[in-house]
DORO-367447 format. One record per residue (C-alpha): residue number from 1; residue in three letters; x, y, z. Coordinates in nm, 2 decimals, padded with zeros to 4 digits. Example, Ala and Ser with C-alpha at 12.3 -4.5 7.8 and 13.67 -1.06 7.14 Angstrom:
% residues 2
KEKE pos code      X      Y      Z
KEKE   1  Ala  01.23 -00.45  00.78
KEKE   2  Ser  01.37 -00.11  00.71
This chain:
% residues 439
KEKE pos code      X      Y      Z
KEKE   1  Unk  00.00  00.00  00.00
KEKE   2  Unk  00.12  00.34 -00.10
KEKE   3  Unk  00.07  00.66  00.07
KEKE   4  Unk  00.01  00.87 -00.24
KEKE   5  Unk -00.01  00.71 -00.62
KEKE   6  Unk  00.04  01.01 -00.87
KEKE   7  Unk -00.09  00.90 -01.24
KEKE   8  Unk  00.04  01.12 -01.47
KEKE   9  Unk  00.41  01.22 -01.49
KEKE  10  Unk  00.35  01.58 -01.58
KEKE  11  Unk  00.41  01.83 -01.31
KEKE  12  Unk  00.27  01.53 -01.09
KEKE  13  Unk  00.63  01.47 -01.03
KEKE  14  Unk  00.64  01.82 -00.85
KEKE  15  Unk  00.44  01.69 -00.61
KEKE  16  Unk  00.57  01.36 -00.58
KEKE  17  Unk  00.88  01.50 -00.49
KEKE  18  Unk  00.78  01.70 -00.21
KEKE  19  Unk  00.57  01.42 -00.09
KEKE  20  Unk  00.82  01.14 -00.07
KEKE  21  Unk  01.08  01.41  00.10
KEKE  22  Unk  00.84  01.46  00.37
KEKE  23  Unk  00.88  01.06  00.41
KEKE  24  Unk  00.56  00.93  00.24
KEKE  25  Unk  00.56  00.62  00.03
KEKE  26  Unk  00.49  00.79 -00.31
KEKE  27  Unk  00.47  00.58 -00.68
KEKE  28  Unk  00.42  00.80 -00.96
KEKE  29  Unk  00.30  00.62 -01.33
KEKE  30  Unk  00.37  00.76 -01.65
KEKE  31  Unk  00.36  00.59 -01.97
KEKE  32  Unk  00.67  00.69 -02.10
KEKE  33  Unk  00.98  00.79 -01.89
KEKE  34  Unk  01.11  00.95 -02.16
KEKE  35  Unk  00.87  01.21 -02.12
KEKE  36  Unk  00.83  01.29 -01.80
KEKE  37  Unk  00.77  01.65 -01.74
KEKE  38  Unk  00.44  01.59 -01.92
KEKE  39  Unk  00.37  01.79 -02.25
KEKE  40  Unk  00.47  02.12 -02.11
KEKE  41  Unk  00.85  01.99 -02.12
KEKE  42  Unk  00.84  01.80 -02.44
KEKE  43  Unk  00.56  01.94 -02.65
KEKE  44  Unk  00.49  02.33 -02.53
KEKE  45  Unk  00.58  02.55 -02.34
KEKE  46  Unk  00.96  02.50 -02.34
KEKE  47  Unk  01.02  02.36 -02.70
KEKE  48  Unk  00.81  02.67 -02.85
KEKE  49  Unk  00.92  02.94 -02.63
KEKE  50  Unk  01.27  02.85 -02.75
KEKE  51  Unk  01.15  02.90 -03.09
KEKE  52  Unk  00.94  03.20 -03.01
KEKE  53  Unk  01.28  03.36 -02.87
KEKE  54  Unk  01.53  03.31 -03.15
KEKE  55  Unk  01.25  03.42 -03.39
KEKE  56  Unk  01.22  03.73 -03.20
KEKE  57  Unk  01.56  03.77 -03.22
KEKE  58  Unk  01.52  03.72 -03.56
KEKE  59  Unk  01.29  03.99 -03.60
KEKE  60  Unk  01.48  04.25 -03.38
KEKE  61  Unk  01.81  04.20 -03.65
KEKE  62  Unk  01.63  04.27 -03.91
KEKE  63  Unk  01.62  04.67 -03.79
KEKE  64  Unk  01.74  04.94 -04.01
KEKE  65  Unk  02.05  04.91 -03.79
KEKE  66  Unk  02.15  04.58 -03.90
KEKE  67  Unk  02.32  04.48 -04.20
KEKE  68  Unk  02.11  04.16 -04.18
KEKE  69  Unk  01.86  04.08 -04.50
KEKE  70  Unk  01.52  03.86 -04.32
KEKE  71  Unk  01.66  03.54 -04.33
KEKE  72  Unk  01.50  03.25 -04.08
KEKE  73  Unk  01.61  03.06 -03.81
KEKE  74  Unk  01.76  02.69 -03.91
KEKE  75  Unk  01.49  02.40 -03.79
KEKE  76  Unk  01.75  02.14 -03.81
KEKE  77  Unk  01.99  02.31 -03.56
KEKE  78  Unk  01.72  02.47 -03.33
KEKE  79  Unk  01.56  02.09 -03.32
KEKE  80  Unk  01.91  01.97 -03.21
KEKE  81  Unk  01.91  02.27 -02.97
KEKE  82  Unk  01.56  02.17 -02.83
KEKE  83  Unk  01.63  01.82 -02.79
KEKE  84  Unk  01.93  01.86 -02.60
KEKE  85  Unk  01.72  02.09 -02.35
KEKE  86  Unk  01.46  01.82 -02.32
KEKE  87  Unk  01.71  01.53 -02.31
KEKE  88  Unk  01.88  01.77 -01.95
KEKE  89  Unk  01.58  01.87 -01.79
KEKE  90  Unk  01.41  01.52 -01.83
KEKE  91  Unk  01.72  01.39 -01.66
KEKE  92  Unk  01.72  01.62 -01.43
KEKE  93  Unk  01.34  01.51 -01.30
KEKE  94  Unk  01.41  01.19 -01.29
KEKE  95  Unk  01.76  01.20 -01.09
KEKE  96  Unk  01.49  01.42 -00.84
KEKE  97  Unk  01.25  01.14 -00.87
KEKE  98  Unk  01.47  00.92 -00.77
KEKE  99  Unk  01.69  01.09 -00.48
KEKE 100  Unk  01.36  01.12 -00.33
KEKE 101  Unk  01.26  00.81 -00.31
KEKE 102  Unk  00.96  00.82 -00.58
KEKE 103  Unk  00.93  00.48 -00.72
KEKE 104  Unk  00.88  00.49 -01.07
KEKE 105  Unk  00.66  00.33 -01.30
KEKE 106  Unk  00.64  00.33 -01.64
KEKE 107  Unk  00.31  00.22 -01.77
KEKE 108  Unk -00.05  00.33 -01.82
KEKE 109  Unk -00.21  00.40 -01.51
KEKE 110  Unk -00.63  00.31 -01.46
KEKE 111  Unk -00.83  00.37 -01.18
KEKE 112  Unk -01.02  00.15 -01.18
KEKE 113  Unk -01.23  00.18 -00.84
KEKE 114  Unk -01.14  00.35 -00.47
KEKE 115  Unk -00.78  00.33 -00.42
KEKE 116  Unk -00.71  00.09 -00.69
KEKE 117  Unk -00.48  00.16 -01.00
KEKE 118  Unk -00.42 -00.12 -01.27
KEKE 119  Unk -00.08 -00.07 -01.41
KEKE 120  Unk -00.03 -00.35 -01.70
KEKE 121  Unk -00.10 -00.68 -01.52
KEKE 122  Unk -00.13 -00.59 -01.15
KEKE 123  Unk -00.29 -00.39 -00.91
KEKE 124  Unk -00.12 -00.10 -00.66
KEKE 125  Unk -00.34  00.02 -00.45
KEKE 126  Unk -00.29  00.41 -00.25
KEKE 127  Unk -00.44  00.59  00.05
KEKE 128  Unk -00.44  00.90 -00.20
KEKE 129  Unk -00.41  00.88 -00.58
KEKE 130  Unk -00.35  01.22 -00.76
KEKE 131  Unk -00.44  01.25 -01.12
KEKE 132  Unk -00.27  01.41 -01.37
KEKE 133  Unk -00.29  01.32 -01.69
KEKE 134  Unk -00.29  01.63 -01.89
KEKE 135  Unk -00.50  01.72 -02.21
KEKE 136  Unk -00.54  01.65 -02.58
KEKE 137  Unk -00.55  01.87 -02.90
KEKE 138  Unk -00.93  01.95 -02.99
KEKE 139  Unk -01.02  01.87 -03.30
KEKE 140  Unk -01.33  02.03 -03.48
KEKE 141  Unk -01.57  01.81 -03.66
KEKE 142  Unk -01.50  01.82 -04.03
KEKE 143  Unk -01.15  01.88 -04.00
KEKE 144  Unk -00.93  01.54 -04.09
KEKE 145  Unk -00.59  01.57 -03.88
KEKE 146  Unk -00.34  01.37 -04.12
KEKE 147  Unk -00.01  01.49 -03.91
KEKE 148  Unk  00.09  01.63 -04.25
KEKE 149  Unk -00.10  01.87 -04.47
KEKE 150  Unk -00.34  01.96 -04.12
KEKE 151  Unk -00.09  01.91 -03.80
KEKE 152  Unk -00.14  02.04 -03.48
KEKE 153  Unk  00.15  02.17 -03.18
KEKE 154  Unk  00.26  01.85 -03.21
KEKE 155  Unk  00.37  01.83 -03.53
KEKE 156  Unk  00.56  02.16 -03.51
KEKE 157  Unk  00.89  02.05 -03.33
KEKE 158  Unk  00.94  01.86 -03.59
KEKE 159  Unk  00.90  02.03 -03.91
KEKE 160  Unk  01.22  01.96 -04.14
KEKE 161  Unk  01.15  02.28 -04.38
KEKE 162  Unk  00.93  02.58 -04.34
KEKE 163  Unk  00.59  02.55 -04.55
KEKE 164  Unk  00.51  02.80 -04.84
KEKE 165  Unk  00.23  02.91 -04.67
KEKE 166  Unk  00.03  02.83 -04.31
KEKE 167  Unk -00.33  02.91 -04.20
KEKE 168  Unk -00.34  02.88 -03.81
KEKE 169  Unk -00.73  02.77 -03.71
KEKE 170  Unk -00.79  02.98 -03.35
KEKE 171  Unk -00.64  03.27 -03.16
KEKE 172  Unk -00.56  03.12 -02.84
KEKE 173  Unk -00.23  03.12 -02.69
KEKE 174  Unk -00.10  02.85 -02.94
KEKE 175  Unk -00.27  03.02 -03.28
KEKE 176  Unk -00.12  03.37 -03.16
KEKE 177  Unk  00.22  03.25 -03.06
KEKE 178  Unk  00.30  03.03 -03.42
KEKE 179  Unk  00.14  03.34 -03.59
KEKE 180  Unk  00.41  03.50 -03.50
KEKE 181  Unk  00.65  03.25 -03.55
KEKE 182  Unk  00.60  03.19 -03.89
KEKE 183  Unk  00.54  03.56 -04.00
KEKE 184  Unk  00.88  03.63 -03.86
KEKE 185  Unk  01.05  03.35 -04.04
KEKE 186  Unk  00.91  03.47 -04.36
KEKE 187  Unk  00.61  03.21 -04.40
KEKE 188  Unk  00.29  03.33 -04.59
KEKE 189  Unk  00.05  03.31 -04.24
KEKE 190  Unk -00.30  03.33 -04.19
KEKE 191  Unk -00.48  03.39 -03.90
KEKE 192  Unk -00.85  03.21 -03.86
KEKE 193  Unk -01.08  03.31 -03.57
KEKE 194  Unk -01.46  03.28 -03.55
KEKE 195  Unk -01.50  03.60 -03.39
KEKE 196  Unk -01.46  03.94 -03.53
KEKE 197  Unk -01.18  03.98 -03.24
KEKE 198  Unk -00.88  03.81 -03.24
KEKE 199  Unk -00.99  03.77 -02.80
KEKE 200  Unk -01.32  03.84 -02.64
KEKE 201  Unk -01.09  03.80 -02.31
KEKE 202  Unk -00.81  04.06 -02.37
KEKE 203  Unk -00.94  04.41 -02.28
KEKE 204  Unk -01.02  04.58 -02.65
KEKE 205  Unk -00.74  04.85 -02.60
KEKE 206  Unk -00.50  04.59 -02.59
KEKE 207  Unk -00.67  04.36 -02.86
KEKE 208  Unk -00.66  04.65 -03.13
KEKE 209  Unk -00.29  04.65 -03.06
KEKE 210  Unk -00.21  04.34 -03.10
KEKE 211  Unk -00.41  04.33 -03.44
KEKE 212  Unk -00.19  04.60 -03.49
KEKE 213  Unk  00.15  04.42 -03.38
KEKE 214  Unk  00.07  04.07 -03.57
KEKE 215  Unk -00.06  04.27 -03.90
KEKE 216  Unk  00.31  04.50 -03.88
KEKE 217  Unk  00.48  04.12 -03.89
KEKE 218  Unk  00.31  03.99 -04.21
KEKE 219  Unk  00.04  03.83 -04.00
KEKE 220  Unk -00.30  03.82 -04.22
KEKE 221  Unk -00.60  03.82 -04.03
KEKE 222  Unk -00.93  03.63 -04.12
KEKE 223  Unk -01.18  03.73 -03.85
KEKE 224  Unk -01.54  03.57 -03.85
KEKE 225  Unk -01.45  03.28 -04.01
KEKE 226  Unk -01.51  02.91 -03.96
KEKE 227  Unk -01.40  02.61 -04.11
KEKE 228  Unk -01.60  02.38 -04.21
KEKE 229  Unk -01.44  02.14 -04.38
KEKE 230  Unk -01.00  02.07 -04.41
KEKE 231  Unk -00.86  01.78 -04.62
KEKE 232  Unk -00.55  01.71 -04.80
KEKE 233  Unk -00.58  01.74 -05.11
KEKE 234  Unk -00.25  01.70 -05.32
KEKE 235  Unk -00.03  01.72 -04.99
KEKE 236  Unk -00.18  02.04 -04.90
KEKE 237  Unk -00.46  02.15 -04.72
KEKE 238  Unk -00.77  02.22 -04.86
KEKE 239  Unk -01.04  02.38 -04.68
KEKE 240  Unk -01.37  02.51 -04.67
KEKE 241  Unk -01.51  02.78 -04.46
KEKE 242  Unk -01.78  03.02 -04.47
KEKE 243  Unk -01.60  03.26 -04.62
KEKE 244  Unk -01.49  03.04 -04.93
KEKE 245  Unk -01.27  02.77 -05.03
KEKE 246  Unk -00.86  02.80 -04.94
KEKE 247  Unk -00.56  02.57 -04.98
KEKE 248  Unk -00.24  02.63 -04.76
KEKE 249  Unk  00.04  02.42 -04.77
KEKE 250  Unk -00.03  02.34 -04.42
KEKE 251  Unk -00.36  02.38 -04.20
KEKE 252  Unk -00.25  02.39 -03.79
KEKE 253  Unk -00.52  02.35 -03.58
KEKE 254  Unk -00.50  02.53 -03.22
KEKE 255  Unk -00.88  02.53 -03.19
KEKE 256  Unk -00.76  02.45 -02.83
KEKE 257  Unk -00.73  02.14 -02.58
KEKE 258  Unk -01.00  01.87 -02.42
KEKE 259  Unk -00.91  01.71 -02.06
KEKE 260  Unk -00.77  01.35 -02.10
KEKE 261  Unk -01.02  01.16 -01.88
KEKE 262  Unk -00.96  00.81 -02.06
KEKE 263  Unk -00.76  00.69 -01.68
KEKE 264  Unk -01.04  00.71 -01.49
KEKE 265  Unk -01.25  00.34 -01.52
KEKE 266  Unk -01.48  00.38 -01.25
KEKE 267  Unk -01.77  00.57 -01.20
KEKE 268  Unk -01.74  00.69 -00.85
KEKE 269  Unk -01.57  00.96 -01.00
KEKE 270  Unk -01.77  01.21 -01.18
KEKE 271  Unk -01.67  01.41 -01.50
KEKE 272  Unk -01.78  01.69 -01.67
KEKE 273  Unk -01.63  01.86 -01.91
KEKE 274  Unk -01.25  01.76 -01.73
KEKE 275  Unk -01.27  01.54 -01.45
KEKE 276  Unk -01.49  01.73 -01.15
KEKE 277  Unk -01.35  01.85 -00.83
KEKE 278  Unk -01.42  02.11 -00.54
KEKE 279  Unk -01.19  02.41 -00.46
KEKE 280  Unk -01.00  02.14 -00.31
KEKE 281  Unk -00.89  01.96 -00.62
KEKE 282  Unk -01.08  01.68 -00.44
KEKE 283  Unk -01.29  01.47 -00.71
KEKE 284  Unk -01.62  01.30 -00.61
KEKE 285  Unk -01.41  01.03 -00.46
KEKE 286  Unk -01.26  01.11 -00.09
KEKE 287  Unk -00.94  01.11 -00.12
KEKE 288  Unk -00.88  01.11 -00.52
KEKE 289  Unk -00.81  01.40 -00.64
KEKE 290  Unk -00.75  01.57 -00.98
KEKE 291  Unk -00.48  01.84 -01.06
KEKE 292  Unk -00.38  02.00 -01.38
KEKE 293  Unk -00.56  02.03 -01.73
KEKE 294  Unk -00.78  01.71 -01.71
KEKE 295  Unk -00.99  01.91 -01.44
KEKE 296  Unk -01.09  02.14 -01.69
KEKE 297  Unk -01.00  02.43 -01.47
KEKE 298  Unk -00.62  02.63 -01.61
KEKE 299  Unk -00.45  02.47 -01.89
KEKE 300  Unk -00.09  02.59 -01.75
KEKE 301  Unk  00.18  02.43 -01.64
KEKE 302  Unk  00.23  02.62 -01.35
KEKE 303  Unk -00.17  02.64 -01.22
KEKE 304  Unk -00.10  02.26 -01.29
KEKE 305  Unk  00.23  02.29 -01.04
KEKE 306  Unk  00.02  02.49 -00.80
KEKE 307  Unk -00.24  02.25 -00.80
KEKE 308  Unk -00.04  01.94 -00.68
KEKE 309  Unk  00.17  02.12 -00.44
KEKE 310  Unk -00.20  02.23 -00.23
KEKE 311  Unk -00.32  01.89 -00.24
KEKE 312  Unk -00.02  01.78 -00.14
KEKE 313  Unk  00.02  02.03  00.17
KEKE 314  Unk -00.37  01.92  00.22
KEKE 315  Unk -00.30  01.59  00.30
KEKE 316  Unk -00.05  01.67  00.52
KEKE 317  Unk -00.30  01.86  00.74
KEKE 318  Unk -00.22  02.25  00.59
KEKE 319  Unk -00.51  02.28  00.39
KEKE 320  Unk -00.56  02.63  00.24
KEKE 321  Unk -00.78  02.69 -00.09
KEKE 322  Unk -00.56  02.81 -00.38
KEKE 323  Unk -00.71  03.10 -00.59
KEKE 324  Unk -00.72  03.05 -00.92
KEKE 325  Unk -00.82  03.39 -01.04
KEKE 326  Unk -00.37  03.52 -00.89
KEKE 327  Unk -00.25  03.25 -01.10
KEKE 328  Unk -00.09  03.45 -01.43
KEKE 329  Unk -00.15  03.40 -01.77
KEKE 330  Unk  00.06  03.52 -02.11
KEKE 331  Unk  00.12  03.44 -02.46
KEKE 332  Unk  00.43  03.43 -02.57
KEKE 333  Unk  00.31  03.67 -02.86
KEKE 334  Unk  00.50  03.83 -03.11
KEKE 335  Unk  00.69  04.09 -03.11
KEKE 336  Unk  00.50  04.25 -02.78
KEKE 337  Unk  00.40  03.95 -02.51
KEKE 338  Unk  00.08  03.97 -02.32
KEKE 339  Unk -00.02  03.86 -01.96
KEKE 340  Unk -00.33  03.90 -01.72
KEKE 341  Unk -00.34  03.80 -01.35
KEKE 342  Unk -00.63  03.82 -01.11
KEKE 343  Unk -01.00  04.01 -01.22
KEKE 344  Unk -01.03  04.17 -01.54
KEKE 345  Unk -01.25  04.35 -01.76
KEKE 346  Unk -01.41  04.03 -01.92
KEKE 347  Unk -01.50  03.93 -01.63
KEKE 348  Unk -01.58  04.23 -01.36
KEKE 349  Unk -01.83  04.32 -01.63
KEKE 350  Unk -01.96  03.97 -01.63
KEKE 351  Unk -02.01  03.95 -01.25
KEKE 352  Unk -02.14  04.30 -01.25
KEKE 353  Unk -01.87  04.36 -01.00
KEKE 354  Unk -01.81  04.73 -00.95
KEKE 355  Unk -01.41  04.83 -01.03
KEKE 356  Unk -01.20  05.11 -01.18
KEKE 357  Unk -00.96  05.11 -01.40
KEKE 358  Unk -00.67  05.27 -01.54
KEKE 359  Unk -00.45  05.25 -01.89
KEKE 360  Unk -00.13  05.38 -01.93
KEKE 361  Unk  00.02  05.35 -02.28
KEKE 362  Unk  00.39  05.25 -02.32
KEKE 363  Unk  00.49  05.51 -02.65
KEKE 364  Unk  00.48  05.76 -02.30
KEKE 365  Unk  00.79  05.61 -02.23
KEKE 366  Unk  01.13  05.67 -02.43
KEKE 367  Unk  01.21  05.32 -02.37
KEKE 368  Unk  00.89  05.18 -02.57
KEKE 369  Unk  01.06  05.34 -02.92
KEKE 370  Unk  01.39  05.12 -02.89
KEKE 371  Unk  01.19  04.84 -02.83
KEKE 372  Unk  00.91  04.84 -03.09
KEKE 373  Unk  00.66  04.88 -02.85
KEKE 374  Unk  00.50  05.17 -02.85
KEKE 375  Unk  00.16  05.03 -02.95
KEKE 376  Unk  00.14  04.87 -02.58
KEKE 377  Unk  00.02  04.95 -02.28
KEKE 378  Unk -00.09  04.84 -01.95
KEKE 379  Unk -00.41  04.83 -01.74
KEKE 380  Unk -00.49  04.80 -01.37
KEKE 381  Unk -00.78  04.75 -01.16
KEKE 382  Unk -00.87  04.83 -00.84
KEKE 383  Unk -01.22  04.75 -00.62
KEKE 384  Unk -01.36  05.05 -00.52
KEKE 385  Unk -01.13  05.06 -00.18
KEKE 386  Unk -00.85  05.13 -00.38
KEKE 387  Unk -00.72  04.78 -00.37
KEKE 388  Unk -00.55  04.63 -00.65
KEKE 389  Unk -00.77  04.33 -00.81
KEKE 390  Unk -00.61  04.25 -01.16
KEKE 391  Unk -00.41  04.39 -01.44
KEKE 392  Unk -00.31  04.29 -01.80
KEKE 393  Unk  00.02  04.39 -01.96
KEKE 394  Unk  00.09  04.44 -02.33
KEKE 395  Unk  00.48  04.42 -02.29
KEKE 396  Unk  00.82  04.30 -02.38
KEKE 397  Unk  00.82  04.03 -02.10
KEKE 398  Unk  00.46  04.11 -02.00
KEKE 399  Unk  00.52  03.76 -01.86
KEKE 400  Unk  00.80  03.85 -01.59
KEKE 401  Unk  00.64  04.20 -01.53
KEKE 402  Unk  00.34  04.03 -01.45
KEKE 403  Unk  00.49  03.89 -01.16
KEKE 404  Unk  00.51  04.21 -01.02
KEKE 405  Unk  00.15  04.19 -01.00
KEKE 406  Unk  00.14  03.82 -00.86
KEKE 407  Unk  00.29  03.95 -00.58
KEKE 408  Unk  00.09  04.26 -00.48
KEKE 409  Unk -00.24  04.05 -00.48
KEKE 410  Unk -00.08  03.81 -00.28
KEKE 411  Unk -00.01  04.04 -00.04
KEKE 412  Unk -00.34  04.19 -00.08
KEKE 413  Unk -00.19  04.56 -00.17
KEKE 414  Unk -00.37  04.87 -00.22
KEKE 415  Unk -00.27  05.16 -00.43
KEKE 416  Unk -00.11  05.36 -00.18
KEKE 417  Unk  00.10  05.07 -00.05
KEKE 418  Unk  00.20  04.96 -00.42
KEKE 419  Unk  00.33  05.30 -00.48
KEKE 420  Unk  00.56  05.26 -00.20
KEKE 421  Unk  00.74  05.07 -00.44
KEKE 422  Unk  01.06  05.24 -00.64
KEKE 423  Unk  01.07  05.10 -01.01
KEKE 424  Unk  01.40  05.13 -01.19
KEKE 425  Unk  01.43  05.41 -01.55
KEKE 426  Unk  01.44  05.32 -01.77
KEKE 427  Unk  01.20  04.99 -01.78
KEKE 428  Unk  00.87  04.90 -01.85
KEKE 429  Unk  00.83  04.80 -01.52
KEKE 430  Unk  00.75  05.18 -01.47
KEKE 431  Unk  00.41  05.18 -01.64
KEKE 432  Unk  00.27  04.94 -01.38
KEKE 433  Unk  00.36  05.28 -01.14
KEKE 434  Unk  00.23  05.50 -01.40
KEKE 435  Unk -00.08  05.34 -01.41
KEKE 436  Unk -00.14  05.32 -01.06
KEKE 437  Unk -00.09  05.66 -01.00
KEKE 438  Unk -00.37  05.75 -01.27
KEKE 439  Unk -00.61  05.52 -01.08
């Protein structure tokens, strides 16, 4: 009998770490070891933001002050590059695994009723079991994913040659940020969203500008469009929408990710649209609990890493309810990065919550014209007290600014107290002070 069986060797292992150093008998079950780190590691976040940053490099040497024509990064290096990260950090979790005394399993877990996982041919049973077994790319009806011609994230770390052209299906984080990656390596891109905005979350100010941004890198934007129907047709992708008929040497499809559910073989344990739990991360089974994008909550790697930390420092008896809302988001956008973090406009105006709020645009600073970013801007918002709710950031490195912010919710900071704070000149950091002070 284990203490704790984790399912899932995403940022599970984060957990099981901590768990088996605090002297708990911990397994942790993941089909392939090779992966561990879960898709984050090997097929996300870490692979693309490598290739987001050297084609933002490759952007920024393509200024007047370079004597640099537009050329595009090499795949067949960078995929050497990202494989040798992979192949470290990979290590590097399991020698963790390991030194902490988390036995490993490699195999597909089931749960197959209360306290029972089926791994191959036996049975382990656990006091606790944590699942975490991440999330699959969505595919829309109509649309016939061949891995070719239509590909998905997946498919991109692997590309041997740039396409001719690319239509990009969705304007989440993973349309936005390969927008950007092939316009700035040259690649005839299209942009596909159903909605006549490329986000009905980002607050409109900051929307328009990043229209603005992706349309200044080659970007070409097809708003209020659906497809229909994609299908190879001569080794490209052929597709239908409502606006007409298209081909593109390749179709991507980031029309966003479903909660991989297929573990659970029991139904003590309810699902909805991801597997259901409380605030807890407890599912409808005492004791069995669910962290990470198969809850359907945050499809992030680090809500994911919050996540199994609290239910770990739950079932040692320090249970405290983890809010969601002060974990940060950002796409890794390009050239200008965006990131919110607690209540925004979407959704104060939703709730009907009463809030003000404040924009200060970064061409007011002389630092915004070196960078190209002149079109961006931040936004804060305060309750009515004066205390700081939420803010979104349309930055370079809105996604290490917004920190800033992580912290000041955290410690529940008002205005006044926030502008304590001294923020260095010149960075951008100083438009978070500006804007407080226009609150």
């Amino acid at each position: 009998m284990y203490d704790i069986i984790f399912i899932g060797g995403g940022l599970n292992y984060a957990g099981a770490i901590v768990a088996s150093k605090r002297g708990l008998k911990v397994a942790l079950i993941e089909k392939n070891l090779k992966e561990l780190g879960g898709t984050c590691l090997h097929k996300g976040c870490i692979p693309s933001k490598h290739l987001l940053h050297l084609s933002l490099v490759n952007l920024n040497i393509q200024d007047k002050a370079f004597r640099i024509k537009k050329d595009r990064i090499k795949l067949k290096e960078v995929q050497k590059e990202i494989e040798d990260i992979l192949t470290k950090a990979t290590k590097s979790i399991t020698i963790q695994c390991q030194n902490a005394g988390v036995e490993l399993f490699e195999a597909k877990g089931y749960l197959i009723d209360a306290n029972k996982v089926k791994i191959e041919n036996k049975i382990i049973e656990g006091k606790y079991i944590v699942i975490g077994t991440g999330s699959l790319a969505y595919i829309p009806e109509g649309i016939e994913y061949n891995k070719e011609s239509i590909i998905t994230s997946d498919e991109i770390f692997r590309l041997k040659d740039f396409p001719k052209s690319v239509a990009i299906y969705g304007s989440g984080a993973i349309g936005l940020e390969f927008a950007g990656f092939f316009a700035t390596n040259g690649v005839d891109t299209t942009l596909i969203y159903r909605h006549e905005q490329i986000s009905k979350k980002i607050h409109p100010k900051l929307t328009k500008a990043l229209e603005e941004k992706l349309s200044q890198i080659g970007v070409k934007l097809m708003p209020k469009t659906t497809i229909l129907e994609a299908v190879d047709f001569e080794k490209k992708a052929k597709i239908t929408t409502n606006e007409g008929i298209f081909e593109f040497d390749k179709l991507l499809v980031a029309t966003g990710r479903v909660p991989n559910t297929d573990v659970i073989q029991t139904d003590k344990i309810e699902i909805q649209r991801g597997i259901k739990t409380d605030d807890f991360f407890q599912t409808s089974l005492k004791n069995h609990f669910a962290i990470g994008d198969c809850n359907g909550k945050l499809q992030l790697a680090h809500a994911a890493r919050s996540e199994v930390l609290n239910v770990v420092n739950n079932i040692f008896g320090k249970k405290r309810r983890l809010n969601l809302n002060n974990i940060p988001k950002f796409i890794y956008s390009l050239p200008l990065q965006y990131a919110s973090i607690g209540l925004t406009k979407t959704y104060l105006e939703k709730e009907n919550i009463k809030y003000k709020e404040s924009y200060f645009p970064l061409s007011a600073l002389a630092l915004s014209y070196s960078y190209n970013a002149k079109e961006g801007g931040v936004i804060l918002y305060t309750d009515e007290d004066d205390f700081i709710i939420g803010a979104e950031i349309l930055s370079p490195h809105a996604e290490e600014l917004i920190g800033i912010i992580s912290v000041t919710l955290s410690a529940e900071l008002d205005k006044e107290s926030f502008l304590e704070s001294v923020f260095a000149h010149p960075t951008f950091s100083e438009a978070l002070e500006r804007a407080a002070r226009r609150i």
